[in-house]
MOPAC internal coordinates of N, CA, C and O (Angstrom, degrees):
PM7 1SCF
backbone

  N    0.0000 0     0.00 0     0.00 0    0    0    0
  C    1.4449 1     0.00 0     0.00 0    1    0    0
  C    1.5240 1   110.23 1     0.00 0    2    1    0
  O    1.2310 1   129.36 1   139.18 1    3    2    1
  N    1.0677 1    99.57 1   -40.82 1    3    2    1
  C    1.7460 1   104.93 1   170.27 1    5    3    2
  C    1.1769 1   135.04 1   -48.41 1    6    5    3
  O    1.2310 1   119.92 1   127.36 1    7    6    5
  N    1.4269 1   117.76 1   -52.64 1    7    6    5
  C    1.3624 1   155.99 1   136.72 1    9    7    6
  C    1.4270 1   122.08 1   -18.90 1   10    9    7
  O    1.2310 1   125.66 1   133.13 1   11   10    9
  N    1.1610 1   106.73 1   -46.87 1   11   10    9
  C    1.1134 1   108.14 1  -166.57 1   13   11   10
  C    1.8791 1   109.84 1   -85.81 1   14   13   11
  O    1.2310 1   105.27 1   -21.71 1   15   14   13
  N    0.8615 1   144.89 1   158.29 1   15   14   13
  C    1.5519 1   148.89 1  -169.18 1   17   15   14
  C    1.3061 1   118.55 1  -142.08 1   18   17   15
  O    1.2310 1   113.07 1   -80.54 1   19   18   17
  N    1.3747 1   130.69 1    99.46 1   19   18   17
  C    2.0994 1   126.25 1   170.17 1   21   19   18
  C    1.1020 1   111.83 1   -86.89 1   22   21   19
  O    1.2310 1   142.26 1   -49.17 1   23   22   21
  N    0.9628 1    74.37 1   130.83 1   23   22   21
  C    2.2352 1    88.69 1   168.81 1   25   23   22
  C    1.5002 1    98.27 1   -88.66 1   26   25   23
  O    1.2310 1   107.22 1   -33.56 1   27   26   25
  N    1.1929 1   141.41 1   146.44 1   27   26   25
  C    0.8609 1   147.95 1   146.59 1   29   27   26
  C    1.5002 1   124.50 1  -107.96 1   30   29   27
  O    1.2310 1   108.35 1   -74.80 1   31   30   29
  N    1.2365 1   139.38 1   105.20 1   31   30   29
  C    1.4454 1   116.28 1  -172.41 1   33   31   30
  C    1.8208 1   106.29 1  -138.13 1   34   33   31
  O    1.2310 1   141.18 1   -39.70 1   35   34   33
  N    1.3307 1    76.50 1   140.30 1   35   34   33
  C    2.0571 1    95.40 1  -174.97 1   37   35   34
  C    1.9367 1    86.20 1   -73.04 1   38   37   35
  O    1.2310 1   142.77 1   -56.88 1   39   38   37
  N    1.8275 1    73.37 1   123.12 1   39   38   37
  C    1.6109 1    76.70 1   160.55 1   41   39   38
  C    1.9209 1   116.87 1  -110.27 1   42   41   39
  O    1.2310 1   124.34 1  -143.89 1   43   42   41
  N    1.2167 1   109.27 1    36.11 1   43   42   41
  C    1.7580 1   111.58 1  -167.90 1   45   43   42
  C    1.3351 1   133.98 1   106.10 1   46   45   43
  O    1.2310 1   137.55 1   140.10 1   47   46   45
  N    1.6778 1    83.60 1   -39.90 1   47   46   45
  C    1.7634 1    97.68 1  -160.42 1   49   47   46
  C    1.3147 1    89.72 1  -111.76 1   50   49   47
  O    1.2310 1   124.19 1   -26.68 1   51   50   49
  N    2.2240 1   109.57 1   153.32 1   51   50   49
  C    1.1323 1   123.88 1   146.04 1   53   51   50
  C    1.2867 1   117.39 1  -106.57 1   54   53   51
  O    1.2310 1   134.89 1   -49.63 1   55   54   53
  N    1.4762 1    88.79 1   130.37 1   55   54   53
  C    1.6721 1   115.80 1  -179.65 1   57   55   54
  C    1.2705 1   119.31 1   -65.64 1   58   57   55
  O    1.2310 1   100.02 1   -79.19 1   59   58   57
  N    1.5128 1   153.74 1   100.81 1   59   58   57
  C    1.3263 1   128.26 1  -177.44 1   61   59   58
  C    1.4577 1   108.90 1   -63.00 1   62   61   59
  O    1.2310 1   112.99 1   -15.19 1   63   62   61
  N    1.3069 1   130.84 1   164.81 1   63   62   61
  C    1.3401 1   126.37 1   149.40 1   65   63   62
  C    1.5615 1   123.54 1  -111.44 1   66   65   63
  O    1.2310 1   122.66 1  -159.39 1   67   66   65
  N    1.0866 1   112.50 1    20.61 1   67   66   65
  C    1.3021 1   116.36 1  -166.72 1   69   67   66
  C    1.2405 1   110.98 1  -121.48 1   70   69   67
  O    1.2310 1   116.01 1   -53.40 1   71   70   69
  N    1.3284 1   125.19 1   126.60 1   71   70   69
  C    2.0116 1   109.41 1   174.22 1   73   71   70
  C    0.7334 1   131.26 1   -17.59 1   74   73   71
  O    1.2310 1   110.75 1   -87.30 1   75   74   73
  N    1.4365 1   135.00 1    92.70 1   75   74   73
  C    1.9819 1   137.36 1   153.52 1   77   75   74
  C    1.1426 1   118.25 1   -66.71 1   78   77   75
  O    1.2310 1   125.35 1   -12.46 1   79   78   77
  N    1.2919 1   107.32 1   167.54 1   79   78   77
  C    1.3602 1   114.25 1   170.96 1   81   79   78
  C    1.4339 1   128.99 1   -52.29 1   82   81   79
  O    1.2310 1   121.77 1   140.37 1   83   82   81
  N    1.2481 1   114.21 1   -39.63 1   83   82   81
  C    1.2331 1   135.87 1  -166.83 1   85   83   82
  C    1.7624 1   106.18 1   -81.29 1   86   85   83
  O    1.2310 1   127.75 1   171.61 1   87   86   85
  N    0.9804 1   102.68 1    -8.39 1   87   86   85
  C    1.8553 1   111.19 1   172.83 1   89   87   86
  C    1.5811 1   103.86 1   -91.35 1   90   89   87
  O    1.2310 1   119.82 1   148.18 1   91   90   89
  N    1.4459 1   117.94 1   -31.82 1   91   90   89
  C    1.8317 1   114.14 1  -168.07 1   93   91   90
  C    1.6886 1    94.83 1  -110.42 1   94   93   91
  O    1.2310 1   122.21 1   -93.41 1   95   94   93
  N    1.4614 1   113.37 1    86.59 1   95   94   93
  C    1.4906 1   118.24 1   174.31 1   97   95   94
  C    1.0299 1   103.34 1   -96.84 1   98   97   95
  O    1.2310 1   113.20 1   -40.20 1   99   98   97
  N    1.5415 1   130.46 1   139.80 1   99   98   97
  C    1.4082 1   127.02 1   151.21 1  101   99   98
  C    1.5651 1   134.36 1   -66.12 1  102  101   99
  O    1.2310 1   123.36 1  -162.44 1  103  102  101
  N    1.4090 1   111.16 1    17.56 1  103  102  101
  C    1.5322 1   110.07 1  -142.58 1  105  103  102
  C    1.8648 1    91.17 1   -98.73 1  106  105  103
  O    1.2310 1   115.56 1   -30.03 1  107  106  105
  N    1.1109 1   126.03 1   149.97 1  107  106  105
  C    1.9974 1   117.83 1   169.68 1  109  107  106
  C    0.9844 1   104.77 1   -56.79 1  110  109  107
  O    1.2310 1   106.03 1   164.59 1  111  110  109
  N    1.3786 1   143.55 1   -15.41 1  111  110  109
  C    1.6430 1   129.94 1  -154.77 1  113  111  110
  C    1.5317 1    92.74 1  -105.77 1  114  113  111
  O    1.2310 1   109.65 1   165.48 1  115  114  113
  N    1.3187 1   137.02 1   -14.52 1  115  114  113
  C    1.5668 1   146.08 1   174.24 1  117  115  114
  C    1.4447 1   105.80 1   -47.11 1  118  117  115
  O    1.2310 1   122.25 1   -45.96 1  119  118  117
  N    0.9882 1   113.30 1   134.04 1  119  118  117
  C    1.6873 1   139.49 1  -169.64 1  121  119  118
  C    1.6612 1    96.36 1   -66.26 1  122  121  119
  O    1.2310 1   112.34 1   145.92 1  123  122  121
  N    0.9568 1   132.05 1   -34.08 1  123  122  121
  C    1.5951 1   133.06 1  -124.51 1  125  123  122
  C    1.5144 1    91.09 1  -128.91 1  126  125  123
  O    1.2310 1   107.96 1   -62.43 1  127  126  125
  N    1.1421 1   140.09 1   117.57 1  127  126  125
  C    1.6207 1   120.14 1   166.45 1  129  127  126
  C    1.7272 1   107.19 1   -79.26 1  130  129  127
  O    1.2310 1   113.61 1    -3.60 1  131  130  129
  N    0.9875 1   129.68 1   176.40 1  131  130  129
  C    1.6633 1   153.07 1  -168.59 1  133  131  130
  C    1.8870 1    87.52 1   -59.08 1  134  133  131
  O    1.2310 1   128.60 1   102.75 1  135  134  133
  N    1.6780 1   101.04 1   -77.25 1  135  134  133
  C    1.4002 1    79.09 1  -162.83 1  137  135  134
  C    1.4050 1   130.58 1   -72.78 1  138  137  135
  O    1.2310 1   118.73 1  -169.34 1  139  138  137
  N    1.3915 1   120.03 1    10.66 1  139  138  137
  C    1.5020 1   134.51 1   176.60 1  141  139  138
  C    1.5049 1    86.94 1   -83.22 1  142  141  139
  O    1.2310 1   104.62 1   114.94 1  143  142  141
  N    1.2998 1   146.01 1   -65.06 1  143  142  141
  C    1.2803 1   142.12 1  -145.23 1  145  143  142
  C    1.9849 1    97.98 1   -74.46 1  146  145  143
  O    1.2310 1   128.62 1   161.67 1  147  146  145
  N    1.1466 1   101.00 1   -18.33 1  147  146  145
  C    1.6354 1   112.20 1  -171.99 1  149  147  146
  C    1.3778 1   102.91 1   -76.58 1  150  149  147
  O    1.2310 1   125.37 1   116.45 1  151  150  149
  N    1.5380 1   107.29 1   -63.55 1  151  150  149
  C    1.8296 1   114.31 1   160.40 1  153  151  150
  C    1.4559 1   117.35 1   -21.17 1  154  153  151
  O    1.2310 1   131.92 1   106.80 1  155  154  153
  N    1.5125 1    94.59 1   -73.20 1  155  154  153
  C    1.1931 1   110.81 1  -169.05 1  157  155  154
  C    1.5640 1   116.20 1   -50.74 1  158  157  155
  O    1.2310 1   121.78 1   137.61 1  159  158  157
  N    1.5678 1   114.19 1   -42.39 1  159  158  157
  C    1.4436 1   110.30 1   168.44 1  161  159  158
  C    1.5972 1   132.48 1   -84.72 1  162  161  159
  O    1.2310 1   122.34 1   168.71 1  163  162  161
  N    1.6536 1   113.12 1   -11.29 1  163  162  161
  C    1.4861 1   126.11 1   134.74 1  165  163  162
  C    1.4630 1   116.39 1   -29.83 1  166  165  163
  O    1.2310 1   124.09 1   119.31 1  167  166  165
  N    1.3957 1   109.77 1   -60.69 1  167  166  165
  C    1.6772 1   110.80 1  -162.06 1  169  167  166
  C    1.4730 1   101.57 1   -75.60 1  170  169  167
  O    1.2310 1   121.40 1   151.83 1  171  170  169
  N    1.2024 1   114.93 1   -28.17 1  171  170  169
  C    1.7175 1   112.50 1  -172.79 1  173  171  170
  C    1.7247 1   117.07 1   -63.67 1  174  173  171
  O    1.2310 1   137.16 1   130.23 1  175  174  173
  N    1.9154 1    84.37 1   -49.77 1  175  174  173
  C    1.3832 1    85.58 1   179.77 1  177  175  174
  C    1.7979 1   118.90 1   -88.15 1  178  177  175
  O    1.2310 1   123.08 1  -147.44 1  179  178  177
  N    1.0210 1   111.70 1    32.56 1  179  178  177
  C    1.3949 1   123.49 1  -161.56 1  181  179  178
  C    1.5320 1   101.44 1  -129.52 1  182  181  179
  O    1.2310 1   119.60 1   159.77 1  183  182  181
  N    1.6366 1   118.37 1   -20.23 1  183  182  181
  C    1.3453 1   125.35 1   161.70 1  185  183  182
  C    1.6592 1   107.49 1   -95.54 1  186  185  183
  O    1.2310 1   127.83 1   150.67 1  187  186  185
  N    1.0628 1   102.54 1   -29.33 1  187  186  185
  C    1.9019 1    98.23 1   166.44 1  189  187  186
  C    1.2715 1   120.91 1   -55.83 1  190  189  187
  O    1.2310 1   120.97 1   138.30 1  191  190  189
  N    1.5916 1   115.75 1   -41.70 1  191  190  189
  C    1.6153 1   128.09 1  -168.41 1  193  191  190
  C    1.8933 1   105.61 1   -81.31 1  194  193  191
  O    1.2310 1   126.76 1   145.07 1  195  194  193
  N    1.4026 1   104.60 1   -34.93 1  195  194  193
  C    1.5243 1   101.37 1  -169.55 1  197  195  194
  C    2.0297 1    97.80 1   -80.29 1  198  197  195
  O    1.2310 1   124.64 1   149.19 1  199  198  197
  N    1.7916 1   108.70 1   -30.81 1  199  198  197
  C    1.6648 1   101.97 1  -175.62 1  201  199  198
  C    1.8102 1   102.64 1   -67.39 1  202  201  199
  O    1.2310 1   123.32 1   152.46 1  203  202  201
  N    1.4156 1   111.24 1   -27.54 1  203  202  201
  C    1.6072 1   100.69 1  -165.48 1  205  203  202
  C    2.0366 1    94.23 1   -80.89 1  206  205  203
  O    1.2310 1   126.33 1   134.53 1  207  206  205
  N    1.4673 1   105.44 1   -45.47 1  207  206  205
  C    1.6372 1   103.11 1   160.77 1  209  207  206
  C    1.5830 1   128.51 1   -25.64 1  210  209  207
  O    1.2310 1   116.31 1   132.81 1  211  210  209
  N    1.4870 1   124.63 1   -47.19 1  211  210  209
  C    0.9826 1   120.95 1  -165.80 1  213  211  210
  C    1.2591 1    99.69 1   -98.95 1  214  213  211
  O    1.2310 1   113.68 1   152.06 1  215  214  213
  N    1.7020 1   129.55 1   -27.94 1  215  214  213
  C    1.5431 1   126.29 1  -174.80 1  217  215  214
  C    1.2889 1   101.22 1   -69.82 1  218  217  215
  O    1.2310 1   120.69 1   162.59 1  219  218  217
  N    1.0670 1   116.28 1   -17.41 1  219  218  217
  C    1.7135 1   105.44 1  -171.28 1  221  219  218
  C    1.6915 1   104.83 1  -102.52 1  222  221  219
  O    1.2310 1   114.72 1   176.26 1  223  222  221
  N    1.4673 1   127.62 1    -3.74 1  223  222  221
  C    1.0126 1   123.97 1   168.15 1  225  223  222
  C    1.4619 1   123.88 1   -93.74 1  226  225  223
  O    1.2310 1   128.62 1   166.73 1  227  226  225
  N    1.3320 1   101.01 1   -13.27 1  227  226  225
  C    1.5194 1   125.75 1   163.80 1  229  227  226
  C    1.5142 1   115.58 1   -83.15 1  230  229  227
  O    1.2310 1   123.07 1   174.98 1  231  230  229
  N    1.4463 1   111.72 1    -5.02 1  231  230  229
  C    1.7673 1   101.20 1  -179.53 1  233  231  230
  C    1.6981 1   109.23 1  -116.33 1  234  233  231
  O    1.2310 1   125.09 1   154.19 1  235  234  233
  N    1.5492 1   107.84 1   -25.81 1  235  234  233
  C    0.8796 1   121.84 1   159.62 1  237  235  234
  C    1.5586 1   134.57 1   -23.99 1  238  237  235
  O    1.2310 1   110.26 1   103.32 1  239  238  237
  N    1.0315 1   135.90 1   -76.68 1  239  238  237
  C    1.1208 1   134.26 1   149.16 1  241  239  238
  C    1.6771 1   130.26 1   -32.00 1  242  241  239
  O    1.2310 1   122.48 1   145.71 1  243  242  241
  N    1.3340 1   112.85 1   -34.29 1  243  242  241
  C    1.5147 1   124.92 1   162.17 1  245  243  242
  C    2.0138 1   101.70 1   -60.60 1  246  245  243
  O    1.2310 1   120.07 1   137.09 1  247  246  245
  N    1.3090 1   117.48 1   -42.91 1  247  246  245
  C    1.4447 1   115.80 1  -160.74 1  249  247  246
  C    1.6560 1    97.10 1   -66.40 1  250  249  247
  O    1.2310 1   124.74 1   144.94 1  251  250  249
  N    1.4589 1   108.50 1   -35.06 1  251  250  249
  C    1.8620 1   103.47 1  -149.80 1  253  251  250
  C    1.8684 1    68.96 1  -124.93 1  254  253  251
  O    1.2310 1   111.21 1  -128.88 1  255  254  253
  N    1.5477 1   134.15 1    51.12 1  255  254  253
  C    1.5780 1   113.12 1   111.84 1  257  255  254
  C    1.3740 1   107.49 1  -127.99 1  258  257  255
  O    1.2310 1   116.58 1  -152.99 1  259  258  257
  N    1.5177 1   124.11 1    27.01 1  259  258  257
  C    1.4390 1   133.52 1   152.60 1  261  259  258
  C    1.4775 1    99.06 1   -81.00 1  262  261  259
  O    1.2310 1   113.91 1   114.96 1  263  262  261
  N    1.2078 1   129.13 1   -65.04 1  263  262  261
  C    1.2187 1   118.30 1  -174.79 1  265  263  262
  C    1.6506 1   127.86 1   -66.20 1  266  265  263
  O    1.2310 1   124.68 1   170.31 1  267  266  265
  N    1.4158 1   108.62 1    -9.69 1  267  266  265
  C    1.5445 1    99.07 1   146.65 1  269  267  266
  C    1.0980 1   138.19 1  -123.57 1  270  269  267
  O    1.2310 1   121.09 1  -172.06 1  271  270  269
  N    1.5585 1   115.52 1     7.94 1  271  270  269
  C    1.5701 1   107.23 1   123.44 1  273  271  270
  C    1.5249 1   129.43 1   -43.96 1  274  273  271
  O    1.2310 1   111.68 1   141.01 1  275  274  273
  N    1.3859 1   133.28 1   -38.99 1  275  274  273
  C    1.2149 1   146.64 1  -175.14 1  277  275  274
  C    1.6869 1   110.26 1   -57.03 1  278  277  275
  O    1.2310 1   121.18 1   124.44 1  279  278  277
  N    1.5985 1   115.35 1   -55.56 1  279  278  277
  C    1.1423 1   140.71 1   153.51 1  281  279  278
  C    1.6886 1   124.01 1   -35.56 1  282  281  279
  O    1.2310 1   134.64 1   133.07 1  283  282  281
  N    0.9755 1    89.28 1   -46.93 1  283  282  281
  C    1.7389 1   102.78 1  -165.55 1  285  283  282
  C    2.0687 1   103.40 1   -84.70 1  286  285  283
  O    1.2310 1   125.45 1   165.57 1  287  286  285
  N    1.0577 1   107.14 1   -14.43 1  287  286  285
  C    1.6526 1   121.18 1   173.37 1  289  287  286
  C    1.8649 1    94.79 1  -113.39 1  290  289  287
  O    1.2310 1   111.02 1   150.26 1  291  290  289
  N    0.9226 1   134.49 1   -29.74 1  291  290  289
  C    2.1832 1   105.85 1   157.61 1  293  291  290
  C    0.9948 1   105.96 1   -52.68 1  294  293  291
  O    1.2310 1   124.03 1   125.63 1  295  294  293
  N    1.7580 1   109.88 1   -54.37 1  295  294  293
  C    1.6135 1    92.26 1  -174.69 1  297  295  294
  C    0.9526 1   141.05 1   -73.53 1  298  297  295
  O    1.2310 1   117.07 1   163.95 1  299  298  297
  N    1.4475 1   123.18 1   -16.05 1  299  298  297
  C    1.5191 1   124.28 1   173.72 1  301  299  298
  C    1.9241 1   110.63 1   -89.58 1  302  301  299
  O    1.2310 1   126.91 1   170.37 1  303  302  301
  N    1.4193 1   104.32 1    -9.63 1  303  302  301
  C    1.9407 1   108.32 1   166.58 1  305  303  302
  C    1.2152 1   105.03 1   -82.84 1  306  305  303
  O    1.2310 1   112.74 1   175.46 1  307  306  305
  N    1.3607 1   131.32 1    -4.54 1  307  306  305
  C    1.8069 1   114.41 1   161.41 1  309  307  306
  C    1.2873 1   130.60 1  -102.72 1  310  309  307
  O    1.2310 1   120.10 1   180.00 1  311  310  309

């Protein structure tokens, strides 16, 4: 790992990585048939639903020990 060295270099352009338009053509000469492009936008939005899934299971616990911290100072202000 040490050894080893990346170059990384900006060549100008940003690359999207995410499905564009220009990937789901309707045209016959399109690389991609219908239900590959269908897959393909299954899996996208199917990694969207499980990243917002886990961020919110990761914040969760922060929400409900604000709220009893919140609790735990009424009762000691009366």
């Amino acid at each position: 790992m040490g050894s080893e060295k990346k170059n990384f270099k900006f060549d100008g352009s940003f690359k999207r990585t995410f499905p564009s338009e220009a990937n789901f053509s309707n045209s016959p000469d399109s690389s991609k048939s219908f239900g590959d492009t269908q897959l393909d936008l299954f899996h996208h939005r199917h990694g969207l639903l499980i990243l917002h899934l886990v961020a919110t299971m990761m914040f969760a616990p922060s929400v409900v020990a604000w709220f009893q911290v919140d609790d735990i100072y009424q009762l000691l202000s009366c």
